[in-house]
VOPAGU-615202 format. One line per 2 residues: their letters; for each residue x, y, z of C-alpha. Coordinates in Angstrom, 3 decimals, decimal comma, always signed. Layout:
! residues N
A	X:Y:Z  ...
! end
This chain:
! residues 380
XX	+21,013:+2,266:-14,122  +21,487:-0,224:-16,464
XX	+21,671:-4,327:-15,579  +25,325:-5,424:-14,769
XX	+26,353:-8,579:-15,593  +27,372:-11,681:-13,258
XX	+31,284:-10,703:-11,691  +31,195:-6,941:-13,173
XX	+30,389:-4,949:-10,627  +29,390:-0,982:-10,141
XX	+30,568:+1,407:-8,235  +28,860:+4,766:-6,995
XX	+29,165:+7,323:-4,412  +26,516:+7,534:-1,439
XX	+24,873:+10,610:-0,410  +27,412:+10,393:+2,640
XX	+30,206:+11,094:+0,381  +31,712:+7,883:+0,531
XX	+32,157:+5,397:-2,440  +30,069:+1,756:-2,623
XX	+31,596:-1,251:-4,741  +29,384:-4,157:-5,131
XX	+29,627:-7,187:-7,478  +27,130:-10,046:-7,607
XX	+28,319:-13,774:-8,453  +25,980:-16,568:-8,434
XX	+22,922:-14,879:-6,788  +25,348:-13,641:-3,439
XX	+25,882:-9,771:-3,778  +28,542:-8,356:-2,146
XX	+29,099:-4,514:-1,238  +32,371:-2,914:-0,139
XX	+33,031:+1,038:+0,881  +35,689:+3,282:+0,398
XX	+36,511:+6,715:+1,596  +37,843:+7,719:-2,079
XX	+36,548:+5,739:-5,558  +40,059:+4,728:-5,869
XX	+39,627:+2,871:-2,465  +36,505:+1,640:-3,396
XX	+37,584:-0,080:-7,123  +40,611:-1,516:-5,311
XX	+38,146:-3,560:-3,133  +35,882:-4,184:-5,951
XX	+39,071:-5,710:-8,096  +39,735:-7,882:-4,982
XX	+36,572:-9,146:-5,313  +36,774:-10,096:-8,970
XX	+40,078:-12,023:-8,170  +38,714:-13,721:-5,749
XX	+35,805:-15,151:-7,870  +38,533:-15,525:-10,346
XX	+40,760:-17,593:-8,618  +37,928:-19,771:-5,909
XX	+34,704:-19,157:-8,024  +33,149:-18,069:-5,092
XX	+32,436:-14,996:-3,076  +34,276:-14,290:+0,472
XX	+31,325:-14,714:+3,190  +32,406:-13,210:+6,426
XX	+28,394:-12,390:+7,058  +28,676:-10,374:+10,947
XX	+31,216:-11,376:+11,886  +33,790:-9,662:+13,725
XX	+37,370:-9,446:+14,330  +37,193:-10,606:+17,971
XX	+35,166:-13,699:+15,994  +38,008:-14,504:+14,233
XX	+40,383:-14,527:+16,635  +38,576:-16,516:+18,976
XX	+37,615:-19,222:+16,209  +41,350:-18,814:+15,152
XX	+42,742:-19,456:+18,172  +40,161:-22,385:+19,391
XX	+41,356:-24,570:+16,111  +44,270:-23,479:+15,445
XX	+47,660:-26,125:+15,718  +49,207:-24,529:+18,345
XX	+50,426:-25,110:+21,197  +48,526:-23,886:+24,308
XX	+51,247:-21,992:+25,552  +51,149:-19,890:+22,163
XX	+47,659:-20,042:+22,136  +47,303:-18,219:+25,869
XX	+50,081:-15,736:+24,522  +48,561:-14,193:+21,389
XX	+45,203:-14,344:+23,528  +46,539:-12,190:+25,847
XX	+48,145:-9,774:+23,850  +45,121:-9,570:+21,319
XX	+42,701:-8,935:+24,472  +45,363:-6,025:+26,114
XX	+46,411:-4,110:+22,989  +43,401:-4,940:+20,127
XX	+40,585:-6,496:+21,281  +38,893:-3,019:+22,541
XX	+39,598:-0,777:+19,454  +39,270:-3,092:+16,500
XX	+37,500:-6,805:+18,135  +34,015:-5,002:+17,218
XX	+34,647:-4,318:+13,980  +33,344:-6,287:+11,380
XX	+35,108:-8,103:+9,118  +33,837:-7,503:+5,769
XX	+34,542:-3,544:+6,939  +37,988:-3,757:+8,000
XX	+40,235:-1,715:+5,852  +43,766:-0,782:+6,751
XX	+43,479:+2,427:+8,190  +41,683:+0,209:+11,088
XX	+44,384:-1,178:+11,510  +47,017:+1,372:+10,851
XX	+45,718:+3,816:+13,722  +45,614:+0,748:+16,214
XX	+49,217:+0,304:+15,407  +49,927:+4,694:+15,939
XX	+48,818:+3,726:+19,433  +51,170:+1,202:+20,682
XX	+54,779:+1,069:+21,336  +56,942:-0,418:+18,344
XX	+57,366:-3,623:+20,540  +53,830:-4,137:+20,981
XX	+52,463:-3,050:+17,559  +55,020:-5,903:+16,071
XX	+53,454:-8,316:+17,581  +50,135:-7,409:+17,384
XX	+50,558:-7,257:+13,769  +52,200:-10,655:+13,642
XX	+48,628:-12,001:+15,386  +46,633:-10,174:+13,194
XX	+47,923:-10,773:+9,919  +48,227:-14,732:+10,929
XX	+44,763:-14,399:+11,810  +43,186:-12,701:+8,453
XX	+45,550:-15,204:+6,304  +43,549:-17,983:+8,167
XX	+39,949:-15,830:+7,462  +41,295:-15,772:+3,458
XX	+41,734:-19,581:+3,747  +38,058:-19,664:+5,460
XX	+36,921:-17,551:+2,598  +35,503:-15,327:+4,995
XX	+37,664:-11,720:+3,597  +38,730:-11,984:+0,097
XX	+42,603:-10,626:+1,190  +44,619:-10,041:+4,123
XX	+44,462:-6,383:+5,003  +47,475:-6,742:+6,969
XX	+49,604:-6,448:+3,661  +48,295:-2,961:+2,690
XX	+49,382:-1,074:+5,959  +52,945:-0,181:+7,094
XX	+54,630:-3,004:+9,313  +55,979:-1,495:+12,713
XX	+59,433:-0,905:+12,080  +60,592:-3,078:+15,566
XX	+64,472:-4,561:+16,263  +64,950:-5,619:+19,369
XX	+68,311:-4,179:+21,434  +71,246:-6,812:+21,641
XX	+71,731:-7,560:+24,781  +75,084:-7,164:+26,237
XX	+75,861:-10,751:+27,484  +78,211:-11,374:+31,104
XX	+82,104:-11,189:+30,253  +83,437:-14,554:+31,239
XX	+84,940:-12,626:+34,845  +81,109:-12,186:+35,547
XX	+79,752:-15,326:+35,035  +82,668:-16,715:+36,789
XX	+81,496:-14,063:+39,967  +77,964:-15,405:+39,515
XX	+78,698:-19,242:+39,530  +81,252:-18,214:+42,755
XX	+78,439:-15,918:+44,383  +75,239:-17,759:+44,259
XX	+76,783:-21,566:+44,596  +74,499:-21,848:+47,516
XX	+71,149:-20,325:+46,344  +68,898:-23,386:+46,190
XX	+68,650:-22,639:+42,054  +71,960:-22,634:+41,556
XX	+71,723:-25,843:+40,003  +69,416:-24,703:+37,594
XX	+71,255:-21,530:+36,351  +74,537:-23,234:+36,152
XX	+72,751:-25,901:+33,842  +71,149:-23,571:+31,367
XX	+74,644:-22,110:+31,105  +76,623:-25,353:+30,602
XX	+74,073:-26,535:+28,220  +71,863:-24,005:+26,323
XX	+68,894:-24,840:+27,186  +65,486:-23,008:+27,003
XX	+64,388:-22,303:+30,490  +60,887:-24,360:+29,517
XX	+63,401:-27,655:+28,332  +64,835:-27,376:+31,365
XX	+61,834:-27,133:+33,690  +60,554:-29,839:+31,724
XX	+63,360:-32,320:+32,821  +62,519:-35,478:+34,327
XX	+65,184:-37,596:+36,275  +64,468:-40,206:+33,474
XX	+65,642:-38,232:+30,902  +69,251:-38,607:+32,420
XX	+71,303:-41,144:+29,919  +74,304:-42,279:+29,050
XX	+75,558:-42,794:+32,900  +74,431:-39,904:+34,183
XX	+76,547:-37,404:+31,173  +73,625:-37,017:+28,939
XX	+70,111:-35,257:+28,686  +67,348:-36,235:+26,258
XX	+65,359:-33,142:+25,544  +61,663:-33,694:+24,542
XX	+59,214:-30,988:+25,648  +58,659:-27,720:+26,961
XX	+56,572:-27,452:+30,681  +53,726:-24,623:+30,754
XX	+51,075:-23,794:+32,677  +47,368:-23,895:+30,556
XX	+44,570:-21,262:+31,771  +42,716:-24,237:+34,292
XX	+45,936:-24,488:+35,741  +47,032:-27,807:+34,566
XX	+50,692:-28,247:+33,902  +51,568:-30,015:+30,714
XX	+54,529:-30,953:+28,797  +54,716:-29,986:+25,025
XX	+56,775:-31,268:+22,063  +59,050:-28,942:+20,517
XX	+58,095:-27,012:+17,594  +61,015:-28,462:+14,892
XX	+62,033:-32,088:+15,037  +65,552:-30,398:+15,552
XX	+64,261:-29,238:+19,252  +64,245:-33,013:+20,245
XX	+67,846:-33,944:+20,881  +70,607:-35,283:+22,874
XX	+72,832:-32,852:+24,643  +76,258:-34,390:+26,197
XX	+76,999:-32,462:+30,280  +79,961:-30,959:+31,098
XX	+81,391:-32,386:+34,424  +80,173:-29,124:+36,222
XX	+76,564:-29,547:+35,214  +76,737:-33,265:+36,239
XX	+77,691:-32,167:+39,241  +74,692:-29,627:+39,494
XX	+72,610:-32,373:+38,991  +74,248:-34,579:+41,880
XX	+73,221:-31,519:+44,482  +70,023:-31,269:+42,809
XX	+69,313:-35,064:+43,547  +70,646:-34,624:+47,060
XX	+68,679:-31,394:+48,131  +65,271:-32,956:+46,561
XX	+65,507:-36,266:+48,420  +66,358:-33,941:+51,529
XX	+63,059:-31,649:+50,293  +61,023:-34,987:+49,595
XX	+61,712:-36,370:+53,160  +60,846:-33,659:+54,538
XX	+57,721:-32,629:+52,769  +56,311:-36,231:+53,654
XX	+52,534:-36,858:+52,631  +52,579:-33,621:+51,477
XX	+55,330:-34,177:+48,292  +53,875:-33,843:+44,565
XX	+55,980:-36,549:+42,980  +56,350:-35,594:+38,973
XX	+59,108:-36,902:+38,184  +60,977:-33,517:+37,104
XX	+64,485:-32,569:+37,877  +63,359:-29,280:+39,322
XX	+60,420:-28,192:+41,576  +59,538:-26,345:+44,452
XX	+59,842:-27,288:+48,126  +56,765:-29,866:+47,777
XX	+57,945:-31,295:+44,459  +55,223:-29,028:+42,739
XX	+56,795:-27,629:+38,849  +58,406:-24,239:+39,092
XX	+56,654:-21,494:+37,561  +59,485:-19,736:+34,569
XX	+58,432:-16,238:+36,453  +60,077:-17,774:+39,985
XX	+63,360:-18,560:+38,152  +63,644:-15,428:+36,313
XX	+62,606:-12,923:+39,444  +65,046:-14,865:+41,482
XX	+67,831:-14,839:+39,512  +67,414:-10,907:+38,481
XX	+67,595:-10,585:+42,390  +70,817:-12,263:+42,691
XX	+72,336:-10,370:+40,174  +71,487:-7,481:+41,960
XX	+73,016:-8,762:+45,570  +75,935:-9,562:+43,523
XX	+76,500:-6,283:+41,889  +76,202:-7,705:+38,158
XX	+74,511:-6,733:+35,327  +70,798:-7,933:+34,990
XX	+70,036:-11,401:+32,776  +67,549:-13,478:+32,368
XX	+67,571:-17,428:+32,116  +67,473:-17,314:+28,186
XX	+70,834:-14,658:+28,434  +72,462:-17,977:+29,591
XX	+71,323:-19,838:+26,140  +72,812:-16,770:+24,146
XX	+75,928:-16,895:+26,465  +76,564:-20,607:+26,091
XX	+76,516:-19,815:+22,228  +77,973:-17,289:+22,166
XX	+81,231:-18,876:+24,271  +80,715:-22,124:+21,441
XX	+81,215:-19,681:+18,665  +84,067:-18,066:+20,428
XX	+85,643:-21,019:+21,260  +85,455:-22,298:+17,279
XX	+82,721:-24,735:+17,396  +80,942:-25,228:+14,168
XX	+78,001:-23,814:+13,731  +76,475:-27,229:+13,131
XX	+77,373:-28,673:+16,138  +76,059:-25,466:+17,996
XX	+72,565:-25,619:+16,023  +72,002:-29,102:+16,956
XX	+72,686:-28,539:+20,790  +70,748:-24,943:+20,850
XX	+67,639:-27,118:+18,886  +67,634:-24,812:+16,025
XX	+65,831:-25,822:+13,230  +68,721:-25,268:+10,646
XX	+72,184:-23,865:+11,037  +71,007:-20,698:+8,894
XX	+68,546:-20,103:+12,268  +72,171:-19,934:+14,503
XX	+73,574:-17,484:+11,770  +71,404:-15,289:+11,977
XX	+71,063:-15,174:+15,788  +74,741:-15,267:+16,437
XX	+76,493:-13,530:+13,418  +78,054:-11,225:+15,161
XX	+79,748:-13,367:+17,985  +81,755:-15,347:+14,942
XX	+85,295:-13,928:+16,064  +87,682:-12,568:+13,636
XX	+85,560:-12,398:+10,701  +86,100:-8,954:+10,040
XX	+89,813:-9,616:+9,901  +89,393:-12,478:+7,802
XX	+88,019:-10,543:+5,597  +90,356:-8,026:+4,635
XX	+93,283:-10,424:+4,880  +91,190:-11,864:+1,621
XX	+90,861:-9,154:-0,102  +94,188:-8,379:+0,229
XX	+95,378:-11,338:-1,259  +93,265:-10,443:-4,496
XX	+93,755:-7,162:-4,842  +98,198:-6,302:-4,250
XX	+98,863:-6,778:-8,653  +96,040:-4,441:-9,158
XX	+97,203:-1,771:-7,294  +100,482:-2,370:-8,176
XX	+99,948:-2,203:-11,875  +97,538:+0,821:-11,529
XX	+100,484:+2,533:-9,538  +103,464:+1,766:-12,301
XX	+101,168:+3,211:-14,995  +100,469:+6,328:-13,248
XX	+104,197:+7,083:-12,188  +105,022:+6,339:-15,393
XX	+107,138:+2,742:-15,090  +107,845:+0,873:-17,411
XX	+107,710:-3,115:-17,228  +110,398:-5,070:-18,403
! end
């Protein structure tokens, strides 16, 4: 076979019947494989651009996907919170069928029949991970593209969830005024706020006389079971948000049944500072709220939510009640008003009917001139 020059490459089929691609640059050769020639030049061109465009060969050497996900994930700016998530979900639903594979042989049908084996849900946000994960192993120069953009994205959109009518959330404020987070539910309502924001509360983030919250962080539990308090993601997510009288009300019980909890917890209280805890002044766990509260809806005959159906419901009654969509942005902690748009579209009342009362206004001559030419009438 005769000598190939520096970024040329060959390509040739193996006695196996598949097709090999390999290009040397610099004294590094690289091989690729391919279960068609046409599979196998593809890779080989990605390999030219990438010498093209970094002068330099990708170098993933042995390792593996489960490598990069795990050297991902240790460095990457996230917060822990996300980091324990996409850990989670990688290790459940990818870790067993593709972690092994390695890198420099991952090609999209890989990934493509580990998708065929979850539910749409799941395989979204697997593939979110994944192809997060091989950008950041492009960046490394360890795969020369992201084989996440050569497969078919799971087709996944999420249900809207039917919200409470106002008569049920006025049956749920009545019916579970005495359940001991009452305080907390009715807040998340009056104020849409994130059920983290909220469990992140401390006493001294009460301003303004008592009608104001400052909201700064987000409370989660890492792995070691140490709870920590995380900024928000935006700059938008730190903000001011003025109380109605009923949540500064909520907050008076709350202050009344914790010092009643503190006194009697004695040596035993966990002072933290937050708003809400548990009977020893330990931080609640989001799981605790969101169990509870689907079991109250159930002793109150209602329809199931969960503590982030109040943030959609206390938008949703903004947008209703003709607040700009500013001003709801900036109290939901979006990070732009296009963010609330697209969340909350469809709870913009009237717009429909605004509509055609616009179009009518453009379009009555029209007709009428189109209908005095075809019955023949004749303008003065």
């Amino acid at each position: 076979m005769a000598r190939r020059n520096n970024g040329e490459g060959t390509v040739v089929q193996r006695k196996d019947g598949r097709w090999q691609a390999s290009i040397r640059h610099l004294g590094a050769r690289r091989t690729v494989y391919g279960k068609t020639e046409r599979e196998a030049r593809a890779k080989l061109r990605e390999l030219q651009r990438q010498i093209d465009t970094t002068g330099a060969l990708p170098a993933p050497g042995r390792r593996t996907v489960s490598d990069l996900i795990d050297a991902w994930l240790t460095s990457a700016p996230l917060k822990p919170s996300t980091v324990a998530q996409y850990r989670q979900i990688f290790d459940v639903y990818a870790r067993a069928r593709l972690g092994s594979v390695q890198l420099a042989r991952v090609a999209p049908g890989h990934i493509q029949a580990l998708y065929a084996t979850l539910t749409p849900s799941v395989a979204d946000k697997v593939h979110r991970i994944l192809h997060r994960a091989f950008a950041v192993a492009v960046l490394w120069r360890w795969l020369p593209d992201n084989p996440c953009d050569r497969v078919l994205r799971p087709t996944y959109k999420p249900a809207r969830k039917e919200l409470w009518s106002r008569a049920e959330l006025d049956a749920f404020l009545t019916g579970a005024a005495e359940h001991w987070l009452y305080p907390l539910w009715l807040l998340l309502a009056a104020t849409g706020l994130r059920l983290g924001e909220a469990l992140a509360l401390r006493w001294s983030d009460v301003g303004l006389g008592g009608v104001a919250l400052t909201v700064a962080g987000t409370l989660h539990r890492s792995g070691g079971g140490r709870w920590t308090i995380s900024s928000p993601k935006t700059a938008a997510g730190v903000r001011t948000v003025i109380l109605p009288p009923v949540a500064i009300e909520a907050l008076a019980v709350q202050r009344d049944r914790q010092d009643a909890q503190r006194d009697t917890a004695g040596h035993a209280w966990q002072e933290h500072g937050l708003i809400f805890t548990g009977e020893t002044g330990q931080p609640l766990y989001a799981s605790t709220v969101q169990h509870a509260l689907k079991r109250e809806c159930a002793r109150l005959g209602l329809p199931p939510v969960t503590p982030h159906s109040l943030r959609h419901l206390h938008a949703s009654l903004l947008i209703h009640s003709g607040v700009p969509i500013t001003a709801v942005s900036a109290r939901l902690g979006h990070s732009t008003p296009q963010v609330t748009m697209t969340l909350y579209a469809h709870a913009l009342p009237g717009q429909d009917t605004l509509a055609a009362q616009a179009i009518a206004v453009a379009l009555p001559a029209t007709v009428e001139s189109r209908s005095e030419v075809g019955l023949g009438v004749e303008r003065e």
